[in-house]
C-alpha positions, 0 to 999 in steps of 0.5 A: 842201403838207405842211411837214416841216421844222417838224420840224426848228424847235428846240422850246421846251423839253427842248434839241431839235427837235420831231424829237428829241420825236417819236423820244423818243415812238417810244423810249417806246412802244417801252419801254412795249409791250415791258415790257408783253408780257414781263408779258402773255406771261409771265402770258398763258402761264401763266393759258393754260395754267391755263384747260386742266387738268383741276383746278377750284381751278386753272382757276377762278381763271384763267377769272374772271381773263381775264373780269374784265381782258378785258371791262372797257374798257382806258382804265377800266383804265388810270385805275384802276391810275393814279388809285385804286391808290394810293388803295386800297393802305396809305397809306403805299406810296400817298404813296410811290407818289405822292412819292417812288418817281416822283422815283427817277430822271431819264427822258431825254427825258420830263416825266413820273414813273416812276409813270405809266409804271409805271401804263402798264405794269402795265395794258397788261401784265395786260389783254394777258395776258388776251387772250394767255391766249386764244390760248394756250388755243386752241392747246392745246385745238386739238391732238389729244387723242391727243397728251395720251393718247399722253403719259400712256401713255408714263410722263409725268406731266401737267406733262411732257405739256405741258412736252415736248408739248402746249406746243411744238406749240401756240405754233407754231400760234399765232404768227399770232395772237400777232402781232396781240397784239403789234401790239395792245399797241404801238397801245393804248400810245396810250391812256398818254397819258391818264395823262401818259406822252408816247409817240408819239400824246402827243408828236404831239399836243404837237407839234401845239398848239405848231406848230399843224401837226396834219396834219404831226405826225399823218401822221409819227406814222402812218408810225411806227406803220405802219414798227414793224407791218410790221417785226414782222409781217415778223420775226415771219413769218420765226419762223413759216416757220422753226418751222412743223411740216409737216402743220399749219396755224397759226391765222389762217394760209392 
């Protein structure tokens, strides 16, 4: 019989139950995808959109780039920015980013440094941006090139074909696929545990050695995680109904 009121027991550090530790690892994970998609999307687009012009220099760099961040596993990546960035950048930012930049402020409800959530969010963002950069480019070059021809006739230059165009049309198509993007970063948020930042898989965890009720602590963190994807497949279906085009069908879409 599942006992959940350990939940509500007074947990022996941080001045609150091992319930106010669960929803402390819900509000990181929350903090931790989020900062990490406004990078992987702001990057994703633009590294998207690179990899469909018709200039070499341009498209060269941002082909390497979703190759080298997408095919290299995501827990390397996360104990390279963590463990060797600060061994490889000047000495004297890596001591500070070591020192003094994780004690600039106090994180409510946490025991870990700035630093590691910073850690977490750079390599969750800029490996995300690689995949978001896929999706973008898919989009793109699914639409007819007609389109871009129509465009260029019209007077516009490149720039404003894909500005009034090509990009519009495309992020609509591609919001189904988006989506699993945006589930996908907050599941991988899991693996910043490897590095100390305590997110909902760590606090259930912690929660676990201390309680030794590890079916409890996994099962209310599996809830969690099933709540935050069906609210944003939920929000993110009502965008899709609302900015579908007629006579189009999204990617992934039936």
């Amino acid at each position: 019989m599942l006992e959940w009121k350990v939940f509500l027991e007074q947990a022996p550090s941080g001045g609150m139950t091992y319930l106010g530790w669960l929803m402390s690892g819900v509000l990181w994970t929350i903090l931790v995808a989020s900062a990490a998609w406004i990078i992987a999307f702001t990057l994703g687009s633009i590294i998207g959109v690179a990899r469909t012009v018709p200039v070499k220099w341009i498209k060269f760099p941002a082909t390497v780039y979703v190759e080298i961040f997408r095919n290299i596993p995501l827990l390397v990546q996360m104990f390279l920015w963590y463990f060797v960035m600060p061994e490889i950048v000047p000495e004297s930012i890596g001591n500070w980013l070591k020192t003094e930049y994780p004690n600039l402020i106090t994180l409510p409800f946490a025991q870990f440094s700035l630093w590691e959530f910073t850690a977490a969010v750079l390599c969750l963002g800029l490996y995300t941006a690689s995949r978001v950069a896929e999706q973008v480019r898919a989009g793109i070059e699914s639409l007819p090139k007609g389109q871009t021809n129509a465009g260029l006739a019209m007077g516009f230059t490149l720039p404003q074909v894909y500005k009034y165009v090509l990009l519009p049309m495309s992020y609509r198509l591609i919001i189904p696929p988006m989506t699993s993007e945006f589930l996908t970063i907050f599941k991988n948020s899991s693996t910043a545990l490897t590095i100390g930042v305590l997110e909902l898989t760590a606090q259930s965890r912690q929660i676990s050695e201390y309680t030794f009720k590890t079916f409890e602590a996994f099962t209310a963190a599996t809830l969690i995680y099933i709540v935050i994807t069906l609210t944003v497949i939920f929000l993110m279906r009502l965008l899709e109904n609302k900015l579908r085009v007629p006579g189009y069908v999204s990617q992934g879409g039936h």
